[in-house]
One Martini backbone bead per residue (centre of mass of N, CA, C, O) as a GRO file, in nm:
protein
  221
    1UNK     BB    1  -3.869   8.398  -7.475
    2UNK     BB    2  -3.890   8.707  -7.407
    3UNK     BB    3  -3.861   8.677  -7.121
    4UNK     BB    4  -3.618   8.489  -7.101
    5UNK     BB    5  -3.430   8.670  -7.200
    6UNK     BB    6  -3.465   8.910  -6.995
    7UNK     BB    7  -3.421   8.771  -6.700
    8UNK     BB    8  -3.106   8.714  -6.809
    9UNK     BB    9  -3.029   9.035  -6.827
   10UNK     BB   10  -3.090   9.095  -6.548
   11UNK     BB   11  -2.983   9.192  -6.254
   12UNK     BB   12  -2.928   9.054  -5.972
   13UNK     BB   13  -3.072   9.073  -5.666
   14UNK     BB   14  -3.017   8.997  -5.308
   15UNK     BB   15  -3.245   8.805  -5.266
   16UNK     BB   16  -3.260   8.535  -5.487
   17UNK     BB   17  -3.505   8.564  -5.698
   18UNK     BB   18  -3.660   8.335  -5.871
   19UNK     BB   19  -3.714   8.260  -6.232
   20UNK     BB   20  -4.002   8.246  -6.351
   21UNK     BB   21  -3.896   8.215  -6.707
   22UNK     BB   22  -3.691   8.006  -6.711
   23UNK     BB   23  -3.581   7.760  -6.938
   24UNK     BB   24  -3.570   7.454  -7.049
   25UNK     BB   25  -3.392   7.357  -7.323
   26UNK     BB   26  -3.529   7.066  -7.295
   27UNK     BB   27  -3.784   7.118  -7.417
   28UNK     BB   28  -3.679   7.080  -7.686
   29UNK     BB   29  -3.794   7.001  -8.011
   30UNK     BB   30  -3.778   6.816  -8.302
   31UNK     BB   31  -3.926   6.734  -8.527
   32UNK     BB   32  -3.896   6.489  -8.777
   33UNK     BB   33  -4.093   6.619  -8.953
   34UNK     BB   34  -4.141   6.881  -9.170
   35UNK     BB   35  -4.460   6.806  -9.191
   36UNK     BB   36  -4.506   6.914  -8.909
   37UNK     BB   37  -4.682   7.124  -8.780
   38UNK     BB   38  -4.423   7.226  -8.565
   39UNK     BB   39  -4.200   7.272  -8.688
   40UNK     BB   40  -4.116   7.574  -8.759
   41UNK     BB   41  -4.164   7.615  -8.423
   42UNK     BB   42  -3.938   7.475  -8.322
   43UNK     BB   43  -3.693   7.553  -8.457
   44UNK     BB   44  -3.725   7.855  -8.387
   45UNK     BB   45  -3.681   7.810  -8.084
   46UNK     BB   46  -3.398   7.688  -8.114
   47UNK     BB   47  -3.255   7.921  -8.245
   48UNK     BB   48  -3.299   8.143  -8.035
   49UNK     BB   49  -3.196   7.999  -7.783
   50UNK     BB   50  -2.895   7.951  -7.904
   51UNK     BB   51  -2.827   8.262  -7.931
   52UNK     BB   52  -2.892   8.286  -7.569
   53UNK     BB   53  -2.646   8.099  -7.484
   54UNK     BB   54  -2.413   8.236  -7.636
   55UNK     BB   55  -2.461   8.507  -7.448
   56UNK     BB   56  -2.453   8.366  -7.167
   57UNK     BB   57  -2.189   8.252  -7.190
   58UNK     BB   58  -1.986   8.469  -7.215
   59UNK     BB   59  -2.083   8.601  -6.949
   60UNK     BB   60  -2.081   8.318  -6.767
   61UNK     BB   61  -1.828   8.127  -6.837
   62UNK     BB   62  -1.996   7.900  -6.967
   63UNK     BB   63  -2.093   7.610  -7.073
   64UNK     BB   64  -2.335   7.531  -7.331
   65UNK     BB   65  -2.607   7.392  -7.415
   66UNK     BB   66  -2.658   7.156  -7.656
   67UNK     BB   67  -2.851   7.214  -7.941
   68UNK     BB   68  -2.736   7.183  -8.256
   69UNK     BB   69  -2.869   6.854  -8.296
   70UNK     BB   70  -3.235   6.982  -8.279
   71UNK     BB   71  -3.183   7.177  -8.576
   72UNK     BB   72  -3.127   7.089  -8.827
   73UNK     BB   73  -2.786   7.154  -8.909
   74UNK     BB   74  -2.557   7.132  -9.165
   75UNK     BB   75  -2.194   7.076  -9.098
   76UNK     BB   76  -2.138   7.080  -9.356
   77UNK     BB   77  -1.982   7.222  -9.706
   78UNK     BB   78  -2.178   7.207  -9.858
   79UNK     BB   79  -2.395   7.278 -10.060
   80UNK     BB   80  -2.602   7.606  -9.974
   81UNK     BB   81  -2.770   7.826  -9.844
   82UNK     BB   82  -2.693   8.175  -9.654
   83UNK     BB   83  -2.884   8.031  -9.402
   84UNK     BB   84  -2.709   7.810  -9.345
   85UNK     BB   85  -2.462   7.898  -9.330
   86UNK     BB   86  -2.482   8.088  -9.078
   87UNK     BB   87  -2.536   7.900  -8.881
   88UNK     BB   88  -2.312   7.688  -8.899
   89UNK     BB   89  -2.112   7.925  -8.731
   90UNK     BB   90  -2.355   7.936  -8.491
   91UNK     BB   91  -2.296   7.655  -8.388
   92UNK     BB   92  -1.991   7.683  -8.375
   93UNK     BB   93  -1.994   7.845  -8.127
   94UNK     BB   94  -2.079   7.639  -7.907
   95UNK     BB   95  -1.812   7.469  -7.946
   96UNK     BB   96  -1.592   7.681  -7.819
   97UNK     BB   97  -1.758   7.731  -7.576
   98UNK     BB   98  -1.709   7.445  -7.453
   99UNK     BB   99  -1.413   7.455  -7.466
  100UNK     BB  100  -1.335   7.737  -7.339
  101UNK     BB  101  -1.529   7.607  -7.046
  102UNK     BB  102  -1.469   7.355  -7.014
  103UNK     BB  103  -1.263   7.031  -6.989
  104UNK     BB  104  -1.052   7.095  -7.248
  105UNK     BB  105  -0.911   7.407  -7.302
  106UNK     BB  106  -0.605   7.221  -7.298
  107UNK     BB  107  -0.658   7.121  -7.589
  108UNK     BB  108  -0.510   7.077  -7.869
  109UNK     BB  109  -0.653   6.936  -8.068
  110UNK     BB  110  -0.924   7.066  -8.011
  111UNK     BB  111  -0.829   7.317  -8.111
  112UNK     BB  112  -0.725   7.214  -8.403
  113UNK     BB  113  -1.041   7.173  -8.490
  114UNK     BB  114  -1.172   7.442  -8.472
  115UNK     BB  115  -0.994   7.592  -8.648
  116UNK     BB  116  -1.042   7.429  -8.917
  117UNK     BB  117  -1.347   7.460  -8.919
  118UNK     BB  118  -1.326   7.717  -8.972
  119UNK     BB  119  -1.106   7.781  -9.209
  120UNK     BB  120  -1.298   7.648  -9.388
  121UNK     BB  121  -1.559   7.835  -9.369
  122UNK     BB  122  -1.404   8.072  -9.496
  123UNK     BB  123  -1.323   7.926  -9.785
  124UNK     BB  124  -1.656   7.788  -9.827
  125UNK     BB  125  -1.805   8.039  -9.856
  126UNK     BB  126  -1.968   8.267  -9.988
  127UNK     BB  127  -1.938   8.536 -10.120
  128UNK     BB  128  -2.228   8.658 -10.044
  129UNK     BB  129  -2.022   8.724  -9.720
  130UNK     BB  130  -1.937   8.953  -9.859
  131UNK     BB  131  -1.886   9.279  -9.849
  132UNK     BB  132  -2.044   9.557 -10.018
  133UNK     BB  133  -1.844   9.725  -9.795
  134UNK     BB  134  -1.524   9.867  -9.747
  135UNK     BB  135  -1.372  10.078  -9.505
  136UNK     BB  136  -1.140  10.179  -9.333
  137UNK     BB  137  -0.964  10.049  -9.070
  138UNK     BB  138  -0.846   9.807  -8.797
  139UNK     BB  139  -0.588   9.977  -8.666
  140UNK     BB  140  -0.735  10.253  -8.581
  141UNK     BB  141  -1.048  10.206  -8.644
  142UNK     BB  142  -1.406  10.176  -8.714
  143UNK     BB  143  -1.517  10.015  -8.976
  144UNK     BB  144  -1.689  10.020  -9.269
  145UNK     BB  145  -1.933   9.756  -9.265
  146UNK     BB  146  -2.125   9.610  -9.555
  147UNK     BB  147  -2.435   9.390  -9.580
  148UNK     BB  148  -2.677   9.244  -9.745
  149UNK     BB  149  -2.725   9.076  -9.501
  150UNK     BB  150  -2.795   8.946  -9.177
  151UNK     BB  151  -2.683   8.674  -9.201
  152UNK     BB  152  -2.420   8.755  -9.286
  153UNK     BB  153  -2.326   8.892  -9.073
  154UNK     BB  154  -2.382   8.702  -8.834
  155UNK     BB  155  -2.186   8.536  -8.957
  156UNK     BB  156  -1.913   8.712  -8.953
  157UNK     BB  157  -1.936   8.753  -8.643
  158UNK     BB  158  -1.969   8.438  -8.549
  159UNK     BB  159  -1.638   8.421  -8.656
  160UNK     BB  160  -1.493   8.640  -8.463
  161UNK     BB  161  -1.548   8.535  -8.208
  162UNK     BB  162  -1.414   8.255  -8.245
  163UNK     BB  163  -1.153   8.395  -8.291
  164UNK     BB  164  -1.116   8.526  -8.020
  165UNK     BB  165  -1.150   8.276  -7.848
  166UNK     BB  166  -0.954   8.108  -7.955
  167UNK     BB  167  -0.680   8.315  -7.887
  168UNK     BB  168  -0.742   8.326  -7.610
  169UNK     BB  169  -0.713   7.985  -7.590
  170UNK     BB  170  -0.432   7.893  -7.631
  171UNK     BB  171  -0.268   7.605  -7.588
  172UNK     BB  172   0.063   7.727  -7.681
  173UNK     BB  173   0.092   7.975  -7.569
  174UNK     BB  174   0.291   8.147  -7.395
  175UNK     BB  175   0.345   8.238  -7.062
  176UNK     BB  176   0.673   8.252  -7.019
  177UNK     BB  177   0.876   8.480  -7.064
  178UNK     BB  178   0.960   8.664  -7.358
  179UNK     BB  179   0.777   8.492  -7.527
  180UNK     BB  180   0.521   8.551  -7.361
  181UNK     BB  181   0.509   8.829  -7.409
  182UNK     BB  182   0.497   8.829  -7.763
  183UNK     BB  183   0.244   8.665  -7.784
  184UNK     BB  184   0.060   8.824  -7.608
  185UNK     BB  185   0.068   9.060  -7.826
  186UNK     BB  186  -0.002   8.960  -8.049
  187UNK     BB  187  -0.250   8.875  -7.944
  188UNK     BB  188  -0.412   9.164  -7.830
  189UNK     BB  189  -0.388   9.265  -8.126
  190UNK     BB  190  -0.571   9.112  -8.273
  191UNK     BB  191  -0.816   9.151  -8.113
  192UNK     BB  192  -0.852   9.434  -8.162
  193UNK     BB  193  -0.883   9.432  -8.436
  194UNK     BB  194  -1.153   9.245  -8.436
  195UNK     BB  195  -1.324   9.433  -8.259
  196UNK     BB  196  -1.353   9.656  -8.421
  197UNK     BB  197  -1.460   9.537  -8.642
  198UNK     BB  198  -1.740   9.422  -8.506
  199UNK     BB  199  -1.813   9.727  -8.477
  200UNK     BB  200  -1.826   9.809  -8.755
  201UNK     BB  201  -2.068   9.663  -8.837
  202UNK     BB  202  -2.247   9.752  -8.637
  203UNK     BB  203  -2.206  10.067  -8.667
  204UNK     BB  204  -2.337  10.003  -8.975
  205UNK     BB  205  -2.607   9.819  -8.811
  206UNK     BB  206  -2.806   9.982  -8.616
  207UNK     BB  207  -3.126   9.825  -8.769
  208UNK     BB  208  -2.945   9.562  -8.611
  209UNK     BB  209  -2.912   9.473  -8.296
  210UNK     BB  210  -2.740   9.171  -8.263
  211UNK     BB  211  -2.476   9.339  -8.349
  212UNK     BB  212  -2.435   9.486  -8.089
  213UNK     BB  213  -2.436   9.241  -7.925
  214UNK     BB  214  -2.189   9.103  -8.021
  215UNK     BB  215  -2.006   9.338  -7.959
  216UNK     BB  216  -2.053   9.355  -7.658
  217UNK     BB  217  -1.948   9.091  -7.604
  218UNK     BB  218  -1.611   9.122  -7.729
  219UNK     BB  219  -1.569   9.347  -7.521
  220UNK     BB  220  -1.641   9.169  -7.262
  221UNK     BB  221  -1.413   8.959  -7.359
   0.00000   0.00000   0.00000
């Protein structure tokens, strides 16, 4: 895996030579007993695999290959641990790049299915999901915002990122003429505040590096 990740991150020479250690995802399988031996490193393996494609896919704007339903991660909005909340918009990351970059992209109604499922995630997560400080404006520089925990951060992280990529992509937006100079306007006004937030918590949590990454993907997006 660690290999597999080094790899991705690499730009490729003039030779275009293959990967040696690029892995096909579908080789992952979670066993169907939580009691089997191999279970809990085939989902670690599984959940690691899921964050280097939507790595991946931010940067090379490809849908990423669906991954979230061989993790055993419960999409719905049930009482749960604030580990598996935070999974939850980290699978639902890989639904918004699918459509974002799939094909259906300029459809309103998956727009519109995708926008509800944050929008409840964001009202229906616990409250420790809350920074534990928050101080400084995101309309004019990067706010220092931190959680009590890591899977906290990466939840909200990988919610920013959600809401940047809906906004970026929404088929109702118009393009042509003074109305679509204004939402377009609008449109990256709200982006650019989104973009400091996620720096913002970046570099308030910078003893963990994966928050680094989500910011600089955020900004290359």
């Amino acid at each position: 895996m660690l290999l597999r990740l080094f790899e991705e991150m690499t730009v490729r020479t003039g030779d275009d030579t293959p990967y040696g250690h690029i892995l096909d995802t579908k080789i992952f399988k979670l066993p169907k007993s939580p009691t089997d031996s191999n279970y809990s490193l085939c989902r670690a393996s599984i959940l690691v695999a899921i964050r280097q494609e939507i790595f991946i896919s931010c940067v090379a704007q490809t849908p990423p290959p669906r991954l979230a339903h061989r993790c055993g991660i419960d999409r719905t909005f049930e009482p749960a641990s604030d580990f598996d909340w935070a999974w939850r918009i980290i699978v639902f990351t890989e639904d918004v790049l699918t459509f974002v970059y799939g094909e259906e992209a300029h459809n309103p109604a998956v727009w519109d299915g995708l926008r509800t499922y944050l929008n409840r995630w964001m009202d229906k997560r616990p409250a420790s999901f809350n920074p534990i400080w928050n101080s400084g404006s995101d309309h004019e520089g990067f706010p220092e915002i931190m959680f009590a925990n890591d899977f906290h951060l990466a939840g909200q992280q990988s919610a920013i990122l959600c809401q940047i990529l809906l906004l970026s992509h929404d088929p109702r937006v118009p393009s042509l003429g003074l109305d679509g100079a204004i939402a377009t306007k609008a449109v990256e006004d709200e982006i650019r505040r989104l973009v400091r937030q996620i720096c913002g918590i970046a570099n308030s949590a910078t003893e963990w590096p994966p928050a680094v990454i989500n910011a600089g993907t955020a900004i290359a997006m």
